[in-house]
N, C-alpha and C positions, 0 to 999 in steps of 0.2 A: 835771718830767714834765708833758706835754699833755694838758690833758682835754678832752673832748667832752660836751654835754650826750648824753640816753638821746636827745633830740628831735631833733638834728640828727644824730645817729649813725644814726637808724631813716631819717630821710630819705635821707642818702647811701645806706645798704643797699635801703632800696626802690627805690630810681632805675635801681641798678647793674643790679639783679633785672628790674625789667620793661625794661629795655636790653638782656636779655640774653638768649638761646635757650633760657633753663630759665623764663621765662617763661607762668606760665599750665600748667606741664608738672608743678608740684607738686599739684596741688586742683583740683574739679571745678565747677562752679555749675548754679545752675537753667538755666539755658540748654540748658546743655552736654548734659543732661539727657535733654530732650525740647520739642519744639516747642510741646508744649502749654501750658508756658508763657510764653514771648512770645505766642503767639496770646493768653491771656487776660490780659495786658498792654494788646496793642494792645485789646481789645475796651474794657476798662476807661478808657484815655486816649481812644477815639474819642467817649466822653460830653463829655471836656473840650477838645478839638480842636474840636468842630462847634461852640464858642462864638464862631470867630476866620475870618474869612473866609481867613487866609493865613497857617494855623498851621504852627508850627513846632514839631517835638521835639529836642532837644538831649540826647546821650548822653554822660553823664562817664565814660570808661575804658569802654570797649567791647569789651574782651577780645579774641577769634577775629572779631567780628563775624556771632556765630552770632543771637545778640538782637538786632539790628539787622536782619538779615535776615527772620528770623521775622515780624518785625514788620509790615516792611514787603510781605511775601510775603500776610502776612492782609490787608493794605489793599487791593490789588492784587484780590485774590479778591470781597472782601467791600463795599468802601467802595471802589471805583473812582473819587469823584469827591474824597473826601478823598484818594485816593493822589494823584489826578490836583495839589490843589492842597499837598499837603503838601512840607515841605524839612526834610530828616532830617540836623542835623548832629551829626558827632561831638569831643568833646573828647580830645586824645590825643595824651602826649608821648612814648609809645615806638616809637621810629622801625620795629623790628623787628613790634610790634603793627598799626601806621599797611600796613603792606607786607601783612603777612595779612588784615587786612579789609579793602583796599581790591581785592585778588584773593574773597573771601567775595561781595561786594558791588557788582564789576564791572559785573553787569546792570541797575543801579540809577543812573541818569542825575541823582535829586535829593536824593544824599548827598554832604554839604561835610563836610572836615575842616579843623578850626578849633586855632589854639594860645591864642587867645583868646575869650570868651564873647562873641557875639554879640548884639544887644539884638534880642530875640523878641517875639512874643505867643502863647504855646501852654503847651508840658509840659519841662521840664528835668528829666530823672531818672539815678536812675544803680544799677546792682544792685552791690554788693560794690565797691566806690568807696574810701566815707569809711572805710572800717575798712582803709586801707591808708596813711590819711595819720598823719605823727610826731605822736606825744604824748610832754612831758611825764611824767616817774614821780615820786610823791611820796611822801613819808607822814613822818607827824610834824615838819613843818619842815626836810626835808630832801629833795632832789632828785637822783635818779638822774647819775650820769654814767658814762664810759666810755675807761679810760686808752688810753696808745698799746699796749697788749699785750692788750687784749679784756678789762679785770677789770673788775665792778663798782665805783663807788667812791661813795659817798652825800657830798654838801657842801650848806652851810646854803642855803636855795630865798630865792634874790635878788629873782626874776623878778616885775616887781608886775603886771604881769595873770594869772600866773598864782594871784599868789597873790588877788586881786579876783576870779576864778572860783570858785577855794573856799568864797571869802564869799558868793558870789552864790546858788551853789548847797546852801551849809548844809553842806558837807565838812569845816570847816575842824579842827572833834574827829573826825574819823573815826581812829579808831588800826586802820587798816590802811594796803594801797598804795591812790593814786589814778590814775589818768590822767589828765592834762589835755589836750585837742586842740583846742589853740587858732587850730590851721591847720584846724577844722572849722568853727568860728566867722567867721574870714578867709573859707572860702570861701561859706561861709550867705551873707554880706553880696557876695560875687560872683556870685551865683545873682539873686539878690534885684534888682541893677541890671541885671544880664542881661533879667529877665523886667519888659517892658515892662505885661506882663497876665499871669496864669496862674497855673500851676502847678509844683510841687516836691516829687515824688516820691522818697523814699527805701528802698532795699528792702538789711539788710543784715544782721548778725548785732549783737546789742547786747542792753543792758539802759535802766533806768530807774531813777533815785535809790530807788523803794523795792525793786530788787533789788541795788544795788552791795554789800549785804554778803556776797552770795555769790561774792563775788572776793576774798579777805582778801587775795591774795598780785597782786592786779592778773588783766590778761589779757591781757599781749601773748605773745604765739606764734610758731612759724618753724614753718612747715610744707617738708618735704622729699621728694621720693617719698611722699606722700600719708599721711605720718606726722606728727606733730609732735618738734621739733627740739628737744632739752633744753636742749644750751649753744649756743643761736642765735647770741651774740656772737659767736662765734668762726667762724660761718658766714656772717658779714653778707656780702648781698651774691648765695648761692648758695642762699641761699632764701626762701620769702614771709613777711617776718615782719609780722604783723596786729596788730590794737588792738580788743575790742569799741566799737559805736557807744553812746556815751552819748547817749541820746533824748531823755533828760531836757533834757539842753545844748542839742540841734539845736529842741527845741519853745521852750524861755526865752528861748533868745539869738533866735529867730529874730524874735520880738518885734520887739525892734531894727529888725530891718531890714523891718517889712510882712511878715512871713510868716507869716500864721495857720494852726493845726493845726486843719483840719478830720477830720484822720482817724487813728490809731493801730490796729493790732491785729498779731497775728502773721499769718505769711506763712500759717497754715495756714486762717485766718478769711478773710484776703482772699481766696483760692483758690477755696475752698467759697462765695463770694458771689456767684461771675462764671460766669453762664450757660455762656460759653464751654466752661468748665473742666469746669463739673458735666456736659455734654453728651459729653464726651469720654473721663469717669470712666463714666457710664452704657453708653458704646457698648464701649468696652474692658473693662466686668466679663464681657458675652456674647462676648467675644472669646476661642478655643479655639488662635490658631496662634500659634507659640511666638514670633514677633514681637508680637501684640496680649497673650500675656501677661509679656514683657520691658518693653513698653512699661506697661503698666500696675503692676509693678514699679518702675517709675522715678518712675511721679506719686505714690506711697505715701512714695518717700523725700520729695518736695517737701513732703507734707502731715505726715508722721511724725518724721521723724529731723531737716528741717530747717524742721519746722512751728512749733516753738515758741521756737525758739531765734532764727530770721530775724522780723525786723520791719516795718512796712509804713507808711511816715512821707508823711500826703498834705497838704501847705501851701499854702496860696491868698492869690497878692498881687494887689490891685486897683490899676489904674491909679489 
């Protein structure tokens, strides 16, 4: 019988998935939300854009092209001569995604899509991204696989970077699961040659080595009709299965490649620091019509229900 590691089984299911028209159709994101968040987005990257005469933003997985839009809609408003010189690409292999933002984004004459990272000088970021790339499942010397009929099946962990990550990271006694995403790594070090000068933004649901023991069983997930999916195996493919971000990994390994952590905190710290936001949270508390108070419902979820769980990873390479 054929086995499949967990790593390359979750890649084929994730590919199938965002190829396919249930795409983006299971789960919501900040975006998705309210505008108010890409506006304080862009207000936040327009500190690190005005370092570059001929800055560029680079978006990984850009979903609807709802965040893309936002963004670039505040520019246009606000920062007329940054829209004027800004070039907003986006990264993005599903061909069915590529067709709805580029209909989102129409009116928008200096947005490229790219299959490859282009060498920048600006902001490369990505919301809800890296928690969609395959890991790795281990725990105790053994490794996750996945026969031709959907079963789990555990065999001895071969793999020597993965197992060089354990060590790297001080996992290697952990007697629970672990994740390893070493295509997070892969892509840190693709980011990294990308950005000629700048910045590397991460915004996405995760933990950090002194929380992993609140995962004793791991954390990948299938989300389905806005549920989560028990025997995801068996669903590969029909629905979003996730990975949390190990922060820990993206701040150590990023070393490596020139990307210093100047910044950590949860999504709900970074929120509450950006004028934008706060100005928006103050006009919508006096807000009485049942849109200003839907909408103001909606920024309570960004700061409440996906304030402490989302993370907000900001890394600075110098030329």
């Amino acid at each position: 019988m054929a086995f499949k590691s967990f790593r390359n089984f979750m890649e084929d299911a994730v590919r199938r998935y965002y190829s396919s028209e249930r795409a983006l159709k299971d789960f919501f994101t900040a975006p998705q939300l309210d505008r108010a968040f890409g506006e304080a987005l862009a207000e936040f990257f327009s500190q690190h854009l005005s370092e570059f005469e001929k800055p560029s933003l680079v978006e990984l997985g850009a979903g609807t092209g709802i965040l893309a839009r936002d963004i670039l809609n505040y520019y246009r408003e606000n920062y007329p001569e940054l829209f004027k010189n800004i070039r907003y690409y986006i990264y993005e292999f599903s061909p069915s995604l590529i067709e709805k933002q580029r209909k989102v984004l129409s009116e928008f004459e200096n947005v490229e899509w790219v299959s490859e990272l282009p060498k920048v000088e600006g902001v490369i970021f990505s919301n809800e991204f890296f928690d969609a790339l395959p890991v790795h499942v281990v725990k105790e010397g053994k490794e996750l696989y996945v026969d031709e009929n959907g079963n789990e099946v555990w065999l001895s962990l071969e793999n020597e970077r993965v197992k060089e990550f354990l060590k790297r990271m001080g996992y290697e006694n952990l007697n629970q699961v672990v994740e390893v995403c070493l295509d997070c790594i892969d892509m840190l070090k693709r980011i990294s040659e990308s950005l000629v000068s700048g910045y590397h933004v991460v915004i996405d649901y995760g933990y950090t080595s002194e929380e992993i023991s609140r995962f004793p069983e791991g954390t990948v997930l299938a989300y389905k009709e806005h549920k989560v999916v028990k025997d995801f195996l068996k669903e590969a493919g029909n629905a979003d299965i996730t990975a949390h971000v190990n922060f820990s990994a993206l701040m150590e390994y990023g070393k490596d490649f020139g990307l210093e952590t100047i910044l950590f905190q949860s999504q709900r710290d970074f929120l509450m620091h950006i004028p934008t936001f706060l100005n928006e949270l103050e006009k919508l508390s006096w807000e009485e019509t049942p849109e200003g108070i839907e909408r103001m419902s909606r920024l309570k979820t960004m700061l409440v229900s996906m304030g402490d769980k989302f993370k907000v990873l900001l890394q600075r390479k110098s030329s």
